[in-house]
VOLONU-659036 format. One record per residue (C-alpha): y, x, z; residue in one letter. Coordinates in steps of 0.25 Angstrom, whole numbers, padded with zeros to 4 digits, always signed. Each point is the difference from the previous one (the first is absolute). Layout:
BEGIN
YXZA ...
REM end
This chain:
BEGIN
-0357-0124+0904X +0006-0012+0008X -0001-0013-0007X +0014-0002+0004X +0005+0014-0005X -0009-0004-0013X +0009-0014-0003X +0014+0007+0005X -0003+0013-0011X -0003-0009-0012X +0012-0011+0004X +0009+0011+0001X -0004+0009-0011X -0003-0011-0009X +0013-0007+0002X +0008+0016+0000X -0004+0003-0013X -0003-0013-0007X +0016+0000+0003X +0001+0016-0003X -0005-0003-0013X +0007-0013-0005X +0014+0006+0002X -0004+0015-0006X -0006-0010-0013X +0013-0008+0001X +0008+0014-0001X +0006+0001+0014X +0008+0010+0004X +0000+0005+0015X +0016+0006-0001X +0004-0013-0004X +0005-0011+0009X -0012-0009-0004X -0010+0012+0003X +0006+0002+0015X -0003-0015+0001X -0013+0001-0005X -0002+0015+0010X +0005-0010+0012X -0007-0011-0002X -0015+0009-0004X +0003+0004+0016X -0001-0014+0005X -0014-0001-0007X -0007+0007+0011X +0005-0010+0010X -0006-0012-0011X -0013+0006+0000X +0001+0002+0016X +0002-0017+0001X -0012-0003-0012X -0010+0008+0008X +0003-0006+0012X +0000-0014-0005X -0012+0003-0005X -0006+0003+0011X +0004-0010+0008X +0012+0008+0007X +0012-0004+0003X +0012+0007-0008X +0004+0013+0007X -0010-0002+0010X -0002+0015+0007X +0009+0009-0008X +0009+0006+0009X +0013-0009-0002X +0009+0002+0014X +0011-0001+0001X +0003+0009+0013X +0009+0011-0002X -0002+0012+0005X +0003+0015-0002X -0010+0002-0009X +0007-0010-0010X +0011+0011+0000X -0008+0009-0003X -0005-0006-0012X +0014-0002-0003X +0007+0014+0000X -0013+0009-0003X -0001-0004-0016X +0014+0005-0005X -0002+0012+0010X -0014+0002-0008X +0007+0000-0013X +0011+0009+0002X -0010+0009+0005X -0008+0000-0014X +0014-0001-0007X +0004+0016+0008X -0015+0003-0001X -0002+0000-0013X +0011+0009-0002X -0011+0011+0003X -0005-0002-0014X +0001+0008-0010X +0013-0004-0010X +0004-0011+0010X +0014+0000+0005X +0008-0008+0008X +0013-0007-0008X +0009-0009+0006X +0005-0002-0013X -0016-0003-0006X +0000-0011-0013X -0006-0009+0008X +0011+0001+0011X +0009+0000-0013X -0004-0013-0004X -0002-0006+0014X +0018+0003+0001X +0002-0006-0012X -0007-0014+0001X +0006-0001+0014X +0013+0004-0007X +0000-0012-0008X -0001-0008+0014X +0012+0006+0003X -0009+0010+0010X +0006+0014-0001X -0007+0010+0007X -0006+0014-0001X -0013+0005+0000X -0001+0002+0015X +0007-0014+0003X -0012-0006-0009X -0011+0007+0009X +0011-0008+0012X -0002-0014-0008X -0015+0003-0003X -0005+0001+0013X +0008-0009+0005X -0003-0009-0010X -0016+0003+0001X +0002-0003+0016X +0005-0015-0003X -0011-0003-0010X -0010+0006+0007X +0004-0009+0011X +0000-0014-0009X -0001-0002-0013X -0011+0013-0003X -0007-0004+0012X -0002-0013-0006X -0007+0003-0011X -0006+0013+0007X -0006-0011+0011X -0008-0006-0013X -0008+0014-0002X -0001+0003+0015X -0006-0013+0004X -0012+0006-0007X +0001+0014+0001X +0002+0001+0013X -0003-0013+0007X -0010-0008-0007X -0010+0013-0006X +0000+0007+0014X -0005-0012+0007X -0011-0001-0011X -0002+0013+0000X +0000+0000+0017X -0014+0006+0001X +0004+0014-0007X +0008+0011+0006X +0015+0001+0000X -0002+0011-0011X -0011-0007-0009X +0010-0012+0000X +0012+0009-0004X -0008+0006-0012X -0006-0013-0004X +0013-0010+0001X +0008+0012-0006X -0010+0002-0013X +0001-0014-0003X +0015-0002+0002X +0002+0013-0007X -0008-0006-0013X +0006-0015+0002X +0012+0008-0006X -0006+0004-0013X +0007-0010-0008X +0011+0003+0004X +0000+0015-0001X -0007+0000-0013X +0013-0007-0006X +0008+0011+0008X +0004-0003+0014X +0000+0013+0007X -0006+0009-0010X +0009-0004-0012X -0004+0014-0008X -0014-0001+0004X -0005-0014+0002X -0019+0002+0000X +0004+0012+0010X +0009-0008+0007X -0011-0010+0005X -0007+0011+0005X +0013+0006+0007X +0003-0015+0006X -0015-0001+0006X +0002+0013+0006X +0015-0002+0005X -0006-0014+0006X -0012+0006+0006X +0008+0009+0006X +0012-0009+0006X -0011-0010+0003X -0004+0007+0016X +0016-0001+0001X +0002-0015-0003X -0013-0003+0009X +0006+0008+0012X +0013-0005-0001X -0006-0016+0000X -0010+0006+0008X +0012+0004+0012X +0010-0011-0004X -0012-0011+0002X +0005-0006-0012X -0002+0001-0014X +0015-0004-0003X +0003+0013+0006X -0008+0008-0013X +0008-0012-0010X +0013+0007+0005X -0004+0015-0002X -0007-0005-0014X +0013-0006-0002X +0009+0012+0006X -0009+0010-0009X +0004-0007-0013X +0014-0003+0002X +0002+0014+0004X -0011+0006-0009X +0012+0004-0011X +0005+0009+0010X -0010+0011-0003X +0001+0004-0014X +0015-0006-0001X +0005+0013+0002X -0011+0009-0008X +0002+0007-0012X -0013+0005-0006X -0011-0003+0003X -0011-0010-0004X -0004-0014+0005X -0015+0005+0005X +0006+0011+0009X +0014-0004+0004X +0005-0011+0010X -0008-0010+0010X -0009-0004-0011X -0003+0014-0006X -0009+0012+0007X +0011+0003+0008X +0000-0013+0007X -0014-0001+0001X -0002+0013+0008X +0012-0004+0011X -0009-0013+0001X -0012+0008+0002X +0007+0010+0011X +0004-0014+0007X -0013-0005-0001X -0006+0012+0006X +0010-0003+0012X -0005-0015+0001X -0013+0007+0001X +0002+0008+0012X +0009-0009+0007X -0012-0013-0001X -0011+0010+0005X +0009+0004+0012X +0001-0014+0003X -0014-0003-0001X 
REM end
């Protein structure tokens, strides 16, 4: 293994979960306000081990990972295609057995009523309206921001560490090691809040899977803060795919669940095709 990959793994994991650990002992709560802070800022730690590693090794601080600034359609792209992903999952899962589609679901319930007390009144459909709306403006700033401080590694610095391997080598590698950089997070029941030791495995297969996704797009965009906005896209407008579901469980439903994994794995298979026709 690479000296360089060696140090970036052990400042990354070691710092991840040090602070994983220290807020589960202090009895944090990921639902509260305190645990979105904490979630936030556990995404900026990549980008803190991505400047250790480089000043260590006599780098300069994001030297080489894929920071342009030059807008092009691909950046579009990366924009629009997350919410259209999770919708997909959200009329998708739907197939499943006991699944329904409910405008009028708890989740959307409860969604109305804390925008009620903002003096928002909508319906069910007018909150799928303000979602993606919504998911499109973070996605575009403030989700993108702390988005940037995971992609930097994932797809910027890794991939150029990794530059020897394949395109497909690196896609499961970087996406194995992103998917478990999320266990303390999902063991204290980010994404698989029913099913949290299942869950890590889930996450590492959702990430290997959207991992040859992310590349292409940074690949196409020639910049890695094109991945930081669909990162950022994806988890504004990840909601989206069970917010509507009734039934159902957290391993199988939604952009998360089996059903997500296997759009990701169809898109994947696309990618697949259209690289070897370009070769």
């Amino acid at each position: 293994m690479d000296k360089k990959l060696k140090v970036f793994l052990s400042v990354c994991f070691g710092i991840s979960f040090i602070a994983g650990g220290v807020f589960y002992l202090l009895g944090g709560d990921l639902s509260s306000a305190t645990g979105m802070c904490f979630a936030s800022a556990y995404m900026l730690i990549p980008l803190i081990s991505v400047i250790i590693t480089q000043l260590i090794f006599g780098e300069k601080p994001f030297s080489d990972v894929g920071v342009s600034f030059k807008i092009n359609k691909w950046w579009f792209v990366a924009w629009l295609l997350m919410p259209i992903i999770n919708i997909l999952a959200m009329l998708c899962s739907t197939l499943l057995p006991d699944v329904s589609l409910d405008p009028n679901s708890e989740l959307v319930k409860i969604a109305i009523a804390d925008m009620s007390t903002k003096g928002l009144e909508v319906d069910g459909w007018g909150l799928l309206a303000i979602t993606i709306v919504g998911s499109l403006f973070a996605g575009l700033t403030v989700n993108a921001f702390f988005a940037f401080g995971e992609e930097v590694a994932w797809r910027g610095f890794l991939p150029r560490v990794m530059s020897a391997w394949g395109f497909w080598k690196k896609s499961l590698i970087i996406g194995a090691i992103w998917g478990f950089w999320h266990s303390p997070l999902i063991l204290m029941g980010h994404n698989y809040p029913d099913h949290p030791e299942v869950g890590v495995f889930m996450m590492m297969l959702l990430c290997i899977t959207m991992t040859p996704l992310f590349l292409h797009l940074r690949e196409k965009a020639g910049s890695t803060i094109a991945a930081a906005i669909a990162h950022g896209t994806l988890n504004g407008s990840a909601g989206i795919s069970v917010l509507y579901l009734s039934g159902g469980s957290d391993l199988l439903c939604g952009s998360t669940g089996f059903v997500g994994i296997m759009i990701l794995v169809i898109l994947d298979l696309l990618i697949y095709f259209l690289r070897k026709r370009c070769q």
